[in-house]
Biopython code that builds the backbone (N, CA, C, O; Angstrom):
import numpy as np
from Bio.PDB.StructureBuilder import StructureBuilder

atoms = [
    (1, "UNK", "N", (118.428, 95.517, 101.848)),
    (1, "UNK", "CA", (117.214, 95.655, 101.050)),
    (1, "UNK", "C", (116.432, 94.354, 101.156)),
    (1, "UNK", "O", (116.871, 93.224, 100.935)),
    (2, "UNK", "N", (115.228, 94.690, 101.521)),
    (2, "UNK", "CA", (114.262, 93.441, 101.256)),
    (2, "UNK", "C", (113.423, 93.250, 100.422)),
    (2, "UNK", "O", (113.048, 94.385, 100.127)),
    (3, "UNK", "N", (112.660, 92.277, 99.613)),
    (3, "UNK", "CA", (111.813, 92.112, 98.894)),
    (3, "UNK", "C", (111.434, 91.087, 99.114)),
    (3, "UNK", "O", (112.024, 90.070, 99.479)),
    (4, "UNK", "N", (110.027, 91.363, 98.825)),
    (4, "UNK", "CA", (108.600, 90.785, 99.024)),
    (4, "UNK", "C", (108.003, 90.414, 97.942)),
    (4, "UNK", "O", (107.828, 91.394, 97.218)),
    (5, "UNK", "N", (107.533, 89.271, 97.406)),
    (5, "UNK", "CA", (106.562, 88.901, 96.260)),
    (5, "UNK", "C", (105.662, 88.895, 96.712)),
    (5, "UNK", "O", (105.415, 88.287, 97.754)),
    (6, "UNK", "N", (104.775, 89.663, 95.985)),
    (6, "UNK", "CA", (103.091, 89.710, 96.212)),
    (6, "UNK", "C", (102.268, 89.982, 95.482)),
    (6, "UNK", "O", (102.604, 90.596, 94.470)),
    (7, "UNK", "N", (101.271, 89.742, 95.628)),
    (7, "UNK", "CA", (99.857, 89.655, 94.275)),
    (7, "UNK", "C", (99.062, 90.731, 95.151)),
    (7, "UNK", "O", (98.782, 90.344, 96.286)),
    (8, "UNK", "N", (98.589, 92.233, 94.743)),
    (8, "UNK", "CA", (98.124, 92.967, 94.849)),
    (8, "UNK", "C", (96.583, 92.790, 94.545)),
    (8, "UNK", "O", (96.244, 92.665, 93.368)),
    (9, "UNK", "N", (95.763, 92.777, 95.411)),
    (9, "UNK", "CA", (94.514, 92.620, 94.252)),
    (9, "UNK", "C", (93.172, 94.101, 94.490)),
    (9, "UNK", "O", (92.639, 94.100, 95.600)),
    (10, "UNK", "N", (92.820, 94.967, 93.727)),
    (10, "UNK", "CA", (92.654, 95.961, 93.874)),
    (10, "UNK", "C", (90.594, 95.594, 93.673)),
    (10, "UNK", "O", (89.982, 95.023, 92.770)),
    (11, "UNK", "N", (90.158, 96.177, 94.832)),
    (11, "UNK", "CA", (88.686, 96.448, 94.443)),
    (11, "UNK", "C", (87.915, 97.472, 93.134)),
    (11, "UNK", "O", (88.592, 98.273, 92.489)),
    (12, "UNK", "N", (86.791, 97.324, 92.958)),
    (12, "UNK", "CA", (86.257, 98.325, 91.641)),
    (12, "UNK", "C", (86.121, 99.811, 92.755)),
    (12, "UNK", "O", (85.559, 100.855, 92.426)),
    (13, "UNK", "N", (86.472, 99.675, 93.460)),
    (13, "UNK", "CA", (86.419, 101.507, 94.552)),
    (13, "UNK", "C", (87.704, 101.676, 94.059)),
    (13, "UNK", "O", (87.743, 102.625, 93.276)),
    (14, "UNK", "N", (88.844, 101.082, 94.226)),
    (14, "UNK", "CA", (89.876, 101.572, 94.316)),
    (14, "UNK", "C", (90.932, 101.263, 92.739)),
    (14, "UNK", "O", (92.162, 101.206, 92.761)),
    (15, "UNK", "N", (90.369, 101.157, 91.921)),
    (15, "UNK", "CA", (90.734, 100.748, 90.326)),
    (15, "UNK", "C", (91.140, 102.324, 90.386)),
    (15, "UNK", "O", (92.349, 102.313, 90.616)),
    (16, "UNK", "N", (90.708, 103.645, 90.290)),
    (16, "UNK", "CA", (91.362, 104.879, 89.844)),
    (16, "UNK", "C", (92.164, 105.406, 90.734)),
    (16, "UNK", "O", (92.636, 106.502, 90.431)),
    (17, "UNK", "N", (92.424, 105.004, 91.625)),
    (17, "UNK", "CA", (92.806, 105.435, 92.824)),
    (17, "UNK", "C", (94.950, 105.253, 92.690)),
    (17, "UNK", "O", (95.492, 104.284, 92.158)),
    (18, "UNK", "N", (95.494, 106.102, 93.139)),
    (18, "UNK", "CA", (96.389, 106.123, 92.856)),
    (18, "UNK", "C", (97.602, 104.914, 94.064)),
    (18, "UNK", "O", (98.807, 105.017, 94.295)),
    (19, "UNK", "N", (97.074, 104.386, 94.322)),
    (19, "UNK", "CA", (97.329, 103.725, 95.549)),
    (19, "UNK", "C", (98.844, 103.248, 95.990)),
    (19, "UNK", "O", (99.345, 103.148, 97.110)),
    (20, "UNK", "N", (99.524, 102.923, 94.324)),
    (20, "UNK", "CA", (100.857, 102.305, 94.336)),
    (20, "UNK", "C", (101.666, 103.947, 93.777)),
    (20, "UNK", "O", (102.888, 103.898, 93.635)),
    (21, "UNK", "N", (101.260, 104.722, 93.614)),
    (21, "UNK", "CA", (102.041, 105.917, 93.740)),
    (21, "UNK", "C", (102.168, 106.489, 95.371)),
    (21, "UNK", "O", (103.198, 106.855, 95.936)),
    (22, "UNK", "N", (100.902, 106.443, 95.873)),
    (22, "UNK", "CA", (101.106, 106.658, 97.315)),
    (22, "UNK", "C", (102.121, 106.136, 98.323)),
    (22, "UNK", "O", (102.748, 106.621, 99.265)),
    (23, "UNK", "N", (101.992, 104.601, 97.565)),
    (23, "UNK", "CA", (102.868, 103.794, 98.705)),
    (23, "UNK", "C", (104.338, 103.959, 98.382)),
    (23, "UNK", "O", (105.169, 103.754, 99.267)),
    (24, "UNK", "N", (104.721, 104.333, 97.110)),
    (24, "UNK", "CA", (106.087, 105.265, 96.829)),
    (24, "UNK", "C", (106.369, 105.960, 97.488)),
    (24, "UNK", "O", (107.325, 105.710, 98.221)),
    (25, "UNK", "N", (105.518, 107.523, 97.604)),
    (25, "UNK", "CA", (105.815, 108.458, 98.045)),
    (25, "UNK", "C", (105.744, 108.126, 99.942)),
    (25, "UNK", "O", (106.539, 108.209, 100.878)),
    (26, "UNK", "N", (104.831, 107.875, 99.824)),
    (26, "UNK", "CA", (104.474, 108.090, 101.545)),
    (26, "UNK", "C", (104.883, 106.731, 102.200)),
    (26, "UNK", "O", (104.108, 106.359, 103.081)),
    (27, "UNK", "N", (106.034, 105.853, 101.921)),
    (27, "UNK", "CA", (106.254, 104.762, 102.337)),
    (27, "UNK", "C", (107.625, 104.429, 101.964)),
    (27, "UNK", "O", (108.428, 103.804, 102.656)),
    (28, "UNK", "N", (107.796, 104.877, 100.883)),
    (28, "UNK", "CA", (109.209, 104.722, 100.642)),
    (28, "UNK", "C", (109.526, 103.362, 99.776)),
    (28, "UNK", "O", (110.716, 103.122, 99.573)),
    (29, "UNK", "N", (108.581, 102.490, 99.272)),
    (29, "UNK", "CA", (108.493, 101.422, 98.938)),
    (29, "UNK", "C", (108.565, 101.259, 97.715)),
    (29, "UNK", "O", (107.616, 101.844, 97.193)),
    (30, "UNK", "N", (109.366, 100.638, 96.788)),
    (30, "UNK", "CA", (109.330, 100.431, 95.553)),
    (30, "UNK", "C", (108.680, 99.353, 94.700)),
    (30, "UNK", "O", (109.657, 98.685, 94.362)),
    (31, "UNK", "N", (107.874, 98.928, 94.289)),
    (31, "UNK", "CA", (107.030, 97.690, 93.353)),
    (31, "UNK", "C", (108.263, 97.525, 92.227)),
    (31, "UNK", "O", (109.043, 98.417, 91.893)),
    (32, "UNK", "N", (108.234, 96.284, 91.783)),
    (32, "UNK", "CA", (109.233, 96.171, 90.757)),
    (32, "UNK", "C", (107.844, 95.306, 90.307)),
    (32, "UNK", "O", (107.642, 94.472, 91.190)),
    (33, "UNK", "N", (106.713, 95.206, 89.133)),
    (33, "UNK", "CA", (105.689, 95.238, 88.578)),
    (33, "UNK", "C", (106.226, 94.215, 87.755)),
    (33, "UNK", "O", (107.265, 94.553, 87.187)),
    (34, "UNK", "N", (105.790, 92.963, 87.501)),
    (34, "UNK", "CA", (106.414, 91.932, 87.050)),
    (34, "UNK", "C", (104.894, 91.168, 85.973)),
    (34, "UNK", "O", (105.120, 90.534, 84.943)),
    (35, "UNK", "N", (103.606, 91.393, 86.448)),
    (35, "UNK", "CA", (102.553, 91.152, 86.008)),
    (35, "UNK", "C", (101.252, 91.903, 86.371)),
    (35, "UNK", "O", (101.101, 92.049, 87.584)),
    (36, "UNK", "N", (100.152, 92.478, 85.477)),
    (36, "UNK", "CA", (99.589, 92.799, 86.154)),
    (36, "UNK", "C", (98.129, 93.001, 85.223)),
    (36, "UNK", "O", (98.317, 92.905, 84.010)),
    (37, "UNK", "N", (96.708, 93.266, 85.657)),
    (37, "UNK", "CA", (96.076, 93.483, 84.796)),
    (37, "UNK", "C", (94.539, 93.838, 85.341)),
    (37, "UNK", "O", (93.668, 93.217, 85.950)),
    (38, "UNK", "N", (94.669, 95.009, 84.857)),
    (38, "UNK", "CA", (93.394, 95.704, 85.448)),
    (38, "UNK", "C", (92.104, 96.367, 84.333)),
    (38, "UNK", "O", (92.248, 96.858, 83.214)),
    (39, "UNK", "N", (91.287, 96.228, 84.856)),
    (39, "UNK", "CA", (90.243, 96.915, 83.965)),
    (39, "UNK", "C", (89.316, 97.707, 84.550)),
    (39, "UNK", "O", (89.719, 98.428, 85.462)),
    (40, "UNK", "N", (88.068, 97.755, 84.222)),
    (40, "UNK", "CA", (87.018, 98.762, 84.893)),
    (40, "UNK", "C", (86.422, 98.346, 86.204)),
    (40, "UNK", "O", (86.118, 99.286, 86.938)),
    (41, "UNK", "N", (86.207, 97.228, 86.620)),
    (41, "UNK", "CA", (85.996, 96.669, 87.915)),
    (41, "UNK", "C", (86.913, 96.380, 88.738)),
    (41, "UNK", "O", (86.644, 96.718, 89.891)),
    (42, "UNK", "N", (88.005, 95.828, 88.576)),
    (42, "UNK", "CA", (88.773, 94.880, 89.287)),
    (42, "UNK", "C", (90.286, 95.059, 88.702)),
    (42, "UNK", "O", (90.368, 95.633, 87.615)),
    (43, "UNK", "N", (91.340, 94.675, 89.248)),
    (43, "UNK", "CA", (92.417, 94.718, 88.765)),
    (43, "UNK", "C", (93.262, 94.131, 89.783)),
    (43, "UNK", "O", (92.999, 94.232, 90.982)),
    (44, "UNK", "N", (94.448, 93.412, 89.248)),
    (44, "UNK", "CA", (95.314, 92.761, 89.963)),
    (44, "UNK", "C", (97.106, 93.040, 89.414)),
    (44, "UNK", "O", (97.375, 93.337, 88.250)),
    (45, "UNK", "N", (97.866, 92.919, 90.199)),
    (45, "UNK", "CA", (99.325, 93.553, 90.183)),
    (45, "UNK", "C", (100.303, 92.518, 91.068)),
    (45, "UNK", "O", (100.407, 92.442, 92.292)),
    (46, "UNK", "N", (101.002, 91.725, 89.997)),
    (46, "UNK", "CA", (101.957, 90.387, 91.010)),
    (46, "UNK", "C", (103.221, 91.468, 90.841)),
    (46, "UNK", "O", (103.476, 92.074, 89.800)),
    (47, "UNK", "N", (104.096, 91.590, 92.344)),
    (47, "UNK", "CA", (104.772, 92.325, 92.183)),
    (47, "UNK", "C", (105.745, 92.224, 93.186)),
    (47, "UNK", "O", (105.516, 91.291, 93.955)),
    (48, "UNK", "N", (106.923, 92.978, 93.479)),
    (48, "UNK", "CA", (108.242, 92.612, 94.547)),
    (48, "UNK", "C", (108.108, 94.253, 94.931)),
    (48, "UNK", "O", (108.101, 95.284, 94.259)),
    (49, "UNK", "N", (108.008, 93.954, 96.320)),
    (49, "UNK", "CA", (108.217, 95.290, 97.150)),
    (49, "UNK", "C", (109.321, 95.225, 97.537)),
    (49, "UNK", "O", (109.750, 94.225, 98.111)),
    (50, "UNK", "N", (110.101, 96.400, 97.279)),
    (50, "UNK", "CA", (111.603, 96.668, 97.906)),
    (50, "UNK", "C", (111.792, 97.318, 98.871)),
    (50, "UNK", "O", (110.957, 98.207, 99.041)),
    (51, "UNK", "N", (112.381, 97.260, 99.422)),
    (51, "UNK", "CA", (112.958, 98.138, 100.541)),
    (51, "UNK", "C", (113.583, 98.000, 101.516)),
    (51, "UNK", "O", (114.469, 97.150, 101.427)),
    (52, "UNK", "N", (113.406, 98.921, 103.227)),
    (52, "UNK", "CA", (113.851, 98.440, 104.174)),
    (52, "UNK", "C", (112.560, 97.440, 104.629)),
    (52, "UNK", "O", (111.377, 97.483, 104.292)),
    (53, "UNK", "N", (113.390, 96.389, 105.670)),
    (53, "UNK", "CA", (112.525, 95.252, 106.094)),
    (53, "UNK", "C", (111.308, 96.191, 106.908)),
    (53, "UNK", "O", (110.228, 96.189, 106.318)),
    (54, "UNK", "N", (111.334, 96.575, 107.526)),
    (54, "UNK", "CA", (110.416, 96.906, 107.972)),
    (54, "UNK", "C", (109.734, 97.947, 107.716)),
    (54, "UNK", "O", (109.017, 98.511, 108.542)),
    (55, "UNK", "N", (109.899, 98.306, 106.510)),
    (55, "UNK", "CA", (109.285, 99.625, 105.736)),
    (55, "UNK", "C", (108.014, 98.544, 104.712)),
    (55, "UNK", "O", (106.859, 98.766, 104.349)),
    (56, "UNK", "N", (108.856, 97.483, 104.551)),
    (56, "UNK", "CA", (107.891, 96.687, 103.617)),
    (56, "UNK", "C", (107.034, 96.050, 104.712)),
    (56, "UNK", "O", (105.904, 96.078, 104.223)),
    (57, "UNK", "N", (106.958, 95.562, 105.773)),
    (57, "UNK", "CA", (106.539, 94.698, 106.202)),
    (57, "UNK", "C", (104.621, 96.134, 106.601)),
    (57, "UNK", "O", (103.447, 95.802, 106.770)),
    (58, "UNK", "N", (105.258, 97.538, 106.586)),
    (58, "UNK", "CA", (104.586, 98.793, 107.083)),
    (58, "UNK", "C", (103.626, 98.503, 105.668)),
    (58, "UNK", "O", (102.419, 98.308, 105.812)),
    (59, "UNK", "N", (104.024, 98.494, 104.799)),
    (59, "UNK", "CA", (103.552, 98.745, 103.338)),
    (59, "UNK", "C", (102.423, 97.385, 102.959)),
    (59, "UNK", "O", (101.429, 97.558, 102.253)),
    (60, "UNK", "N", (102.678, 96.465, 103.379)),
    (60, "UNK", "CA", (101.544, 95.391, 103.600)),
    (60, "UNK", "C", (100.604, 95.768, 104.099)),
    (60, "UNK", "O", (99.525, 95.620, 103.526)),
    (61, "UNK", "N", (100.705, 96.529, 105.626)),
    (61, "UNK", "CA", (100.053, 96.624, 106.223)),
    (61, "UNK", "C", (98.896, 97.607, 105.741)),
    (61, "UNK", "O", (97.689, 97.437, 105.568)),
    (62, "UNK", "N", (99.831, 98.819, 105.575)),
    (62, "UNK", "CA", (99.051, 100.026, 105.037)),
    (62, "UNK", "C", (98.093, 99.707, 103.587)),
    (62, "UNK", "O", (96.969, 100.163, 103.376)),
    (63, "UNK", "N", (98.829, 98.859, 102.737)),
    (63, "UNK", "CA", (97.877, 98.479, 101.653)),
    (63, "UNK", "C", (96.722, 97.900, 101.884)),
    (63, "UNK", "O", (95.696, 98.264, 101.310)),
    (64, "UNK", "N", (96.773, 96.554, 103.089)),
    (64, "UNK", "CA", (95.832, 95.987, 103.316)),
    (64, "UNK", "C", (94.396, 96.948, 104.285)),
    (64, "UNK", "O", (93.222, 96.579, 104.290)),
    (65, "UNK", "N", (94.966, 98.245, 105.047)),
    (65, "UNK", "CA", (94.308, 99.015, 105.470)),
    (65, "UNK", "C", (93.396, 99.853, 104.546)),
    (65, "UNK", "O", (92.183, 100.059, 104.583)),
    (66, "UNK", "N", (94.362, 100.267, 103.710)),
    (66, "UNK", "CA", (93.376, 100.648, 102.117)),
    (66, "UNK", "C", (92.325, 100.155, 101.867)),
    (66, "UNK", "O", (91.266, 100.780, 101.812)),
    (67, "UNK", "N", (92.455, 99.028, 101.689)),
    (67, "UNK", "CA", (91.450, 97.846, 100.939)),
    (67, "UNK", "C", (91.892, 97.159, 99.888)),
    (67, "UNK", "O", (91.202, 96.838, 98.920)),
    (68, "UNK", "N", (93.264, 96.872, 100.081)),
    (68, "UNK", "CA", (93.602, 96.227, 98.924)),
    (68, "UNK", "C", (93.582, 94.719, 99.283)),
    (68, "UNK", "O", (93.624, 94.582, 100.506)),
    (69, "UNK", "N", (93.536, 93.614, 98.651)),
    (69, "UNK", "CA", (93.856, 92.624, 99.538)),
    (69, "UNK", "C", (95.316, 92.124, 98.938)),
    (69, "UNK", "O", (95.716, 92.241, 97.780)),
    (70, "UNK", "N", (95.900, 91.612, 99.923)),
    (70, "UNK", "CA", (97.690, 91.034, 99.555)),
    (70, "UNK", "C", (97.697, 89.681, 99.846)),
    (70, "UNK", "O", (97.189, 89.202, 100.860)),
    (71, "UNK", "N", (98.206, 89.117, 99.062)),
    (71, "UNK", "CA", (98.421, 87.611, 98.897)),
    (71, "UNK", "C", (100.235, 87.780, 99.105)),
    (71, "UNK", "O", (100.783, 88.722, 98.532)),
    (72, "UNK", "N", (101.080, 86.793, 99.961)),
    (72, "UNK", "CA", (101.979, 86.606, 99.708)),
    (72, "UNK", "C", (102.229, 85.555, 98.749)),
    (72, "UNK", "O", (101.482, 84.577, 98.769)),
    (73, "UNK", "N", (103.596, 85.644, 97.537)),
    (73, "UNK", "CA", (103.873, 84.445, 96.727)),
    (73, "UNK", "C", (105.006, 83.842, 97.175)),
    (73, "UNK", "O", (105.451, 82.932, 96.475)),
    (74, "UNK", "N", (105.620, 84.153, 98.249)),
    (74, "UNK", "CA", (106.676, 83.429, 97.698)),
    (74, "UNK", "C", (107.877, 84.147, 99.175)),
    (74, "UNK", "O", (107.356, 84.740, 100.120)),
    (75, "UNK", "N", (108.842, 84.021, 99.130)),
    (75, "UNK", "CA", (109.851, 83.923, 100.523)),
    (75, "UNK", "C", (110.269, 85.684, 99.939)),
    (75, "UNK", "O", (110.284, 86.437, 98.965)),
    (76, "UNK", "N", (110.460, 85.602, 100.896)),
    (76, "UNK", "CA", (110.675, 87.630, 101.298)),
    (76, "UNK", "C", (112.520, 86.961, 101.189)),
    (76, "UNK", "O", (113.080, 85.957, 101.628)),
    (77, "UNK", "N", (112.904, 88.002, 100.471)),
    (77, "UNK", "CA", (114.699, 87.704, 99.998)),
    (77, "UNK", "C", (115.191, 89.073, 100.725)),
    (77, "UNK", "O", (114.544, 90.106, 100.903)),
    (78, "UNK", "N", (116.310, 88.820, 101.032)),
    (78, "UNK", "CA", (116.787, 89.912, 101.803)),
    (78, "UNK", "C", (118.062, 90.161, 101.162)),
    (78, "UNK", "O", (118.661, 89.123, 100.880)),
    (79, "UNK", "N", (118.773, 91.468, 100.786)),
    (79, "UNK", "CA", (120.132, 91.309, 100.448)),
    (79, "UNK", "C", (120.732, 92.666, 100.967)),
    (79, "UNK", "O", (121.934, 92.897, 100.842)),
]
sb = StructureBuilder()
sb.init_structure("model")
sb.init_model(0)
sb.init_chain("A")
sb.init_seg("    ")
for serial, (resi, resn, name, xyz) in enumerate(atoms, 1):
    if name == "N":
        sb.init_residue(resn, " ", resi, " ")
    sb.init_atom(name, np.array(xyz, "f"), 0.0, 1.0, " ", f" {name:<3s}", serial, name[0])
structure = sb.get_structure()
C-alpha cells in the first residue's frame, strides 16, 4: 500500500462536482481526509491517497486532468 500526502485544491467549476467519489470508484483510490475546507467558490482538501503505487501515482494524474490542481506535501510512504 502506498500513500501520498496531498493538498487537493478544487476550482469554483468543480466545487459540486463529485470528483473524490469518482476517484474511489473509478480508480480505486482511497483519500484518508485529514483537513479540508470548501465553500461556494473554491475549496481545498489536505489529504493521503492510498493505494496501489501506481494506481495513486494514475490518480494524480487523472485529478490533475480534471482540473484540480495537486500540490504534493510531503514523502509518498509505502507499506
Amino acid at each position: 500500500m502506498t500513500r501520498m500526502r496531498v493538498k487537493l485544491t478544487f476550482p469554483e467549476a468543480l466545487i459540486r462536482e463529485p470528483i473524490v467519489a469518482r476517484m474511489v470508484t473509478e480508480l480505486g483510490v482511497v483519500p484518508n481526509i485529514r483537513r479540508a475546507d470548501v465553500g461556494e467558490h473554491t475549496g481545498w482538501i489536505v489529504c493521503e491517497l492510498g493505494g496501489g503505487g501506481a494506481d495513486v501515482d494514475r490518480a494524480v494524474h487523472w485529478l490533475q486532468a480534471e482540473g484540480v490542481q495537486v500540490d504534493l506535501l510531503g514523502d509518498v510512504v509505502e507499506s
